[in-house]
Every structure is written in C-alpha cells, then in structure tokens.
C-alpha positions as CSV (number, residue, x, y, z in Angstrom):
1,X,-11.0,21.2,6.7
2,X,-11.7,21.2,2.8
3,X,-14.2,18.9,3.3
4,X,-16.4,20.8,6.1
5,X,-15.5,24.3,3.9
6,X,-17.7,22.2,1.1
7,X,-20.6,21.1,3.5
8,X,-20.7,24.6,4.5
9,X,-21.0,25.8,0.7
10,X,-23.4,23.3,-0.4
11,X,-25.9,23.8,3.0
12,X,-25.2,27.5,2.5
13,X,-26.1,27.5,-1.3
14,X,-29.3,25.3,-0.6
15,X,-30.9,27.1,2.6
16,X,-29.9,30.6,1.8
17,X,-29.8,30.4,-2.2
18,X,-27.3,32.3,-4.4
19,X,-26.6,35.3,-2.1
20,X,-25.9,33.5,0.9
21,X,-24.2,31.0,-0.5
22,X,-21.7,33.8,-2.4
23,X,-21.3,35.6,1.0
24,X,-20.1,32.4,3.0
25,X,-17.6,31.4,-0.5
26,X,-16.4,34.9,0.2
27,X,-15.9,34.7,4.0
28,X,-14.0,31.2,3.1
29,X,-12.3,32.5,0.5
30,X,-10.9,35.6,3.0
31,X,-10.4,33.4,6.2
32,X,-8.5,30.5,4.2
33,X,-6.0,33.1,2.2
34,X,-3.5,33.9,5.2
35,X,-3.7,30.3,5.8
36,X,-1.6,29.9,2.7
C-alpha cells in the first residue's frame, strides 16, 4: 500500500506539478489517518 501511495505522489508531483501533487498528499494523508 505504501508503496502504490508513493507512485501516486511521485506521478502526481510530475504530471500535475506542486499543486496537484499537494492535493493528492493531502487526500492520502486524510484517507490513511482512520486507518491508524
């Protein structure tokens, strides 16, 4: 699972630059904390 999260960073980061790559860390960040 981590390692799909980062694939989806790095791709989001690359195609989509800063902003989209800060919106999908933030959609991570909020779907993986009632995980824990």
């Amino acid at each position: 699972h981590n390692f799909t999260d980062g694939m989806a960073l790095g791709s989001a980061f690359l195609l989509h630059g800063s902003v989209g790559g800060w919106s999908r860390t933030l959609f991570l960040l909020a779907h993986e904390l009632p995980q824990e």
